[in-house]
TIVO-2410 file (N, C-alpha, C; in nm, 3 decimals):
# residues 75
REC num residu      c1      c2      c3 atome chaine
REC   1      X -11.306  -4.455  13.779     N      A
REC   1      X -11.384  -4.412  13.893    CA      A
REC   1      X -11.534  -4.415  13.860     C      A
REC   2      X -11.570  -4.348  13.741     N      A
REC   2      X -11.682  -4.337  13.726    CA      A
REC   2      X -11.754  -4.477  13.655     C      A
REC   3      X -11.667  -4.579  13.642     N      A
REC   3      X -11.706  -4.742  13.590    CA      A
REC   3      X -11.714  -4.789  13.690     C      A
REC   4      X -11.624  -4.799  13.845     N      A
REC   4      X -11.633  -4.834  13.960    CA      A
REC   4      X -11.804  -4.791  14.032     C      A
REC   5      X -11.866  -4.627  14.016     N      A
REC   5      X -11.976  -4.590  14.103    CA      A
REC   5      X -12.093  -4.672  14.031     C      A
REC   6      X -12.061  -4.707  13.838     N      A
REC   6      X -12.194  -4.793  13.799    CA      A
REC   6      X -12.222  -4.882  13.826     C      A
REC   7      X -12.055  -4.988  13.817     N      A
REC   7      X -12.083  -5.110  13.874    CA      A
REC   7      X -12.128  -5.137  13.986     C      A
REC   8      X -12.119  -5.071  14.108     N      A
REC   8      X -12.179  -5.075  14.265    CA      A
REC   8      X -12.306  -5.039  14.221     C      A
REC   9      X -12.357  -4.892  14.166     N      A
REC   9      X -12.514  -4.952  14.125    CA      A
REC   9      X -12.604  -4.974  14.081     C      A
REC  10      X -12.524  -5.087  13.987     N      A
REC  10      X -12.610  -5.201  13.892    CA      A
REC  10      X -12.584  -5.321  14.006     C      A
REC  11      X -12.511  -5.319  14.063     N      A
REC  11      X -12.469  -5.443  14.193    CA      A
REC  11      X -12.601  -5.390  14.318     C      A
REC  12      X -12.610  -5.270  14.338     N      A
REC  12      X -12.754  -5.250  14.430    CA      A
REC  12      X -12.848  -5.258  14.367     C      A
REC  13      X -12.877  -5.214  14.230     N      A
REC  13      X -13.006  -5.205  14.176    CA      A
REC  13      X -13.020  -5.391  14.169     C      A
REC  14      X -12.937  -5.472  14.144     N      A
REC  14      X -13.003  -5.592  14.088    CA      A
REC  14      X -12.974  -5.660  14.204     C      A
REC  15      X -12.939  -5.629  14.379     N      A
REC  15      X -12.990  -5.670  14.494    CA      A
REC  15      X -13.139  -5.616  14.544     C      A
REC  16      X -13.130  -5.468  14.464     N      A
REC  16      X -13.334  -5.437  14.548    CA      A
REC  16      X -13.373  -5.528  14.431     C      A
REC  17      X -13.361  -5.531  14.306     N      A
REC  17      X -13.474  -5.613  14.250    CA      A
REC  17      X -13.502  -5.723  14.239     C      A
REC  18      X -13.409  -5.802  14.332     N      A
REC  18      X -13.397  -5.954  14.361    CA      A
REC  18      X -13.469  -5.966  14.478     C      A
REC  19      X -13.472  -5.871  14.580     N      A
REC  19      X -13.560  -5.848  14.703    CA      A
REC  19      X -13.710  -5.851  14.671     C      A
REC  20      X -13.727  -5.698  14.578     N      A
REC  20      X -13.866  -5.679  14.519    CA      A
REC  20      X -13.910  -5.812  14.502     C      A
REC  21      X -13.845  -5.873  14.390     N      A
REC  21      X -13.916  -6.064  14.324    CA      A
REC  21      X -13.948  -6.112  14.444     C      A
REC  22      X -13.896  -6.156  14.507     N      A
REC  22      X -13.911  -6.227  14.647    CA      A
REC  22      X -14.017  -6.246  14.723     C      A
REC  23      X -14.013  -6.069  14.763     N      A
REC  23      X -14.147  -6.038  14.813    CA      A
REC  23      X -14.263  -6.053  14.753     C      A
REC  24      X -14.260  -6.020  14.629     N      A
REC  24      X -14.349  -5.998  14.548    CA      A
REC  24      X -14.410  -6.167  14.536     C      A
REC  25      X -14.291  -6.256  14.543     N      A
REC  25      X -14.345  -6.415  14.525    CA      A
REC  25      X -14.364  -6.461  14.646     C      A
REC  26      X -14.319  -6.408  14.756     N      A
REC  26      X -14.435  -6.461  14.872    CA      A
REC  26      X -14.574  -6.399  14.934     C      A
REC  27      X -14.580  -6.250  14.886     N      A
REC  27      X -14.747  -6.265  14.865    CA      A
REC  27      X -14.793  -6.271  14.766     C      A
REC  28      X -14.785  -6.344  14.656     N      A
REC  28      X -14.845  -6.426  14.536    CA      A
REC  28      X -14.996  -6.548  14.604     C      A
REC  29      X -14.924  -6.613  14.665     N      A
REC  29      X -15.035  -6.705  14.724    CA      A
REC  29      X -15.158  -6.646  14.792     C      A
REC  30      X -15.112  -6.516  14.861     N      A
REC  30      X -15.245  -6.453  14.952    CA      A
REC  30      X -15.308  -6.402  14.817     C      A
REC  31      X -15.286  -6.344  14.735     N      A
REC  31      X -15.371  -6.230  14.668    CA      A
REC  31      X -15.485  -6.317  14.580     C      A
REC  32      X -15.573  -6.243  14.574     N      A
REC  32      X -15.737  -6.303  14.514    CA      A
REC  32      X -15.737  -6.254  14.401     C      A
REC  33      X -15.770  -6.389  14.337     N      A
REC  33      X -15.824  -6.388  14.196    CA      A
REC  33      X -15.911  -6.328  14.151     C      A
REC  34      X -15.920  -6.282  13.933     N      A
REC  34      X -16.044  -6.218  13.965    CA      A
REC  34      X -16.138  -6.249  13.959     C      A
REC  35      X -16.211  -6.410  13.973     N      A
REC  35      X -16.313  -6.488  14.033    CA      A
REC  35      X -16.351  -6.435  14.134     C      A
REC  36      X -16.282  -6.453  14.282     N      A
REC  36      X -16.306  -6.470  14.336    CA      A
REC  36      X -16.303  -6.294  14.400     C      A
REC  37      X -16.289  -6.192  14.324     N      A
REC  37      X -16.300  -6.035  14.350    CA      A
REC  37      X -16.423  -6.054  14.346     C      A
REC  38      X -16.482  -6.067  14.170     N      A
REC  38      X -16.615  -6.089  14.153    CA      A
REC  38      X -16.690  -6.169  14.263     C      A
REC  39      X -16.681  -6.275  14.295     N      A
REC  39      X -16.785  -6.305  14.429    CA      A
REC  39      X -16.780  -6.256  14.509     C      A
REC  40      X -16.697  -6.183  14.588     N      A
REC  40      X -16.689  -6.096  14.704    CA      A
REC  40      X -16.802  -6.001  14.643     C      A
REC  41      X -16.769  -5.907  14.555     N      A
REC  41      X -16.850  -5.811  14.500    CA      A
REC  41      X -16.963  -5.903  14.575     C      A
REC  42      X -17.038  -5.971  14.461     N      A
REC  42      X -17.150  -6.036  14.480    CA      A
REC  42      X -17.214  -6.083  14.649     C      A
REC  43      X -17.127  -6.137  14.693     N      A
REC  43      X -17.201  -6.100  14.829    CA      A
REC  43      X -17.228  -6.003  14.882     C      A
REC  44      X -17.150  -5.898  14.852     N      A
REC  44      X -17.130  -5.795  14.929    CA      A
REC  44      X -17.266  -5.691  14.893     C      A
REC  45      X -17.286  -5.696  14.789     N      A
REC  45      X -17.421  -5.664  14.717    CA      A
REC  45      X -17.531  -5.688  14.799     C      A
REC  46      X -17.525  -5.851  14.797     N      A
REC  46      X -17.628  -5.907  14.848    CA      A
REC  46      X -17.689  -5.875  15.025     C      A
REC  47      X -17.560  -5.841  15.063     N      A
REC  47      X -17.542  -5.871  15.204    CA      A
REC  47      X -17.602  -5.688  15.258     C      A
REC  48      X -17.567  -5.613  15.139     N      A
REC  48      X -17.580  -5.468  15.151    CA      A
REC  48      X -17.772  -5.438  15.123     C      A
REC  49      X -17.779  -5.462  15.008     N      A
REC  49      X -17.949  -5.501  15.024    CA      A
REC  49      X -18.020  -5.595  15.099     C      A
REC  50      X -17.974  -5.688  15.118     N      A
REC  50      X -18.043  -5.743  15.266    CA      A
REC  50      X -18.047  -5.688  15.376     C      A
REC  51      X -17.919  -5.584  15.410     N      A
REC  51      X -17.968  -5.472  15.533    CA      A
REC  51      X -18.037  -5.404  15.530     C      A
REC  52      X -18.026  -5.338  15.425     N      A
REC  52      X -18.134  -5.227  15.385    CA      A
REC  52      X -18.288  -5.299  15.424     C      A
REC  53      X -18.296  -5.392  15.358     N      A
REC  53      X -18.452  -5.451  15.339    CA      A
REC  53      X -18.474  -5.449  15.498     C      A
REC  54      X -18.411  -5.524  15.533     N      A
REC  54      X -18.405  -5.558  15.731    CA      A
REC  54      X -18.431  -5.416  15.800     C      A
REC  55      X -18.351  -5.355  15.769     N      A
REC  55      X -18.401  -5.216  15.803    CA      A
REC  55      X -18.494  -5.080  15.789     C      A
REC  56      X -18.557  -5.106  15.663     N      A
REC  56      X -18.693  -5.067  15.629    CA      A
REC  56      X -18.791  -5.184  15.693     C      A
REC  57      X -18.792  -5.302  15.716     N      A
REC  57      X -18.887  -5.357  15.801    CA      A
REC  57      X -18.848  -5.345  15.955     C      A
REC  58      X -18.744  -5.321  16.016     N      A
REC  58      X -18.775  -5.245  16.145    CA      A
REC  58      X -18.824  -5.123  16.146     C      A
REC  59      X -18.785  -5.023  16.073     N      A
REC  59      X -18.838  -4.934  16.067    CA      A
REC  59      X -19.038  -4.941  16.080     C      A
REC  60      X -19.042  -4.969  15.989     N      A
REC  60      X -19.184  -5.003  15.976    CA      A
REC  60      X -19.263  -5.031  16.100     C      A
REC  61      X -19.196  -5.144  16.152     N      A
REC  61      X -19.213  -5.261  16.224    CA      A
REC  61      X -19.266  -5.138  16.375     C      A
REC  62      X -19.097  -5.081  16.385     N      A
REC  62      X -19.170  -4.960  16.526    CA      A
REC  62      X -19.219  -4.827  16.463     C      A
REC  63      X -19.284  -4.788  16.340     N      A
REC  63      X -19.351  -4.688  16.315    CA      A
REC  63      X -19.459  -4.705  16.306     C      A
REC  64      X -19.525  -4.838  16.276     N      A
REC  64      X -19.658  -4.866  16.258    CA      A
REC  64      X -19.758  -4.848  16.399     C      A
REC  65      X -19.687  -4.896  16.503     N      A
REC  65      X -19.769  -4.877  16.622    CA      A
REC  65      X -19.809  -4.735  16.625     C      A
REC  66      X -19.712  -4.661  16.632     N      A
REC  66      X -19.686  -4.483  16.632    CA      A
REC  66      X -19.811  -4.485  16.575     C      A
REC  67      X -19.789  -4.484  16.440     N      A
REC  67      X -19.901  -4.409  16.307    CA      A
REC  67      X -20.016  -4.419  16.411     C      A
REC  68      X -20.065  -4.579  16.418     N      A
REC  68      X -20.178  -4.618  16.482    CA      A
REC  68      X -20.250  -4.559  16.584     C      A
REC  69      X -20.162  -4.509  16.699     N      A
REC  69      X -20.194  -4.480  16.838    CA      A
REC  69      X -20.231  -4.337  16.792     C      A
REC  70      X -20.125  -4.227  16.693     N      A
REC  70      X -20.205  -4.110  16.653    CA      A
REC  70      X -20.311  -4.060  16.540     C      A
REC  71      X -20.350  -4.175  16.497     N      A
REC  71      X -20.467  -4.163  16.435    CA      A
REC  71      X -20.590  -4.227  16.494     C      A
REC  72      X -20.551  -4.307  16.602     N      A
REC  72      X -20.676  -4.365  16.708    CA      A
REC  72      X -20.736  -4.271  16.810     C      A
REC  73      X -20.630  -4.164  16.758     N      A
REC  73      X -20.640  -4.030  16.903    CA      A
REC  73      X -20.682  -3.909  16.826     C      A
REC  74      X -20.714  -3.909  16.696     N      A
REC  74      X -20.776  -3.804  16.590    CA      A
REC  74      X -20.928  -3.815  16.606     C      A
REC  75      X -20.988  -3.677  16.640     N      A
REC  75      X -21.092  -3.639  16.656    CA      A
REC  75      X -21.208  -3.717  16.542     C      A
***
């Protein structure tokens, strides 16, 4: 009895882990290398300080009039 409940599951365990492989080998092709982690990084960097910059020159861009108009209006 109790040789009968192992054999059923070592017979399930080595059907999920034939499943697991499977899956596991058809998203093999999607997943990113770590090349290509590293360049993501790297744009992502890039793309993150280029907003910033863009956005301290709008900033600027509509504060400067401001400054101007209240120091043109100082006694």
């Amino acid at each position: 009895m109790a040789s009968e409940t192992m054999a059923k599951a070592q017979t399930d365990l080595a059907t999920r882990v034939t499943a697991m492989e499977s899956a596991r080998d058809a998203e093999r092709p999607h997943m990113a290398t770590k090349a290509e982690i590293i360049a993501m990084e790297a744009k992502l960097i890039r793309w993150i300080v280029g907003t910033g910059i863009a956005l301290f020159a709008a900033l600027v861009a509509v504060a400067t009039p401001i400054v101007l108009y209240i120091v043109s209006r100082l006694p």
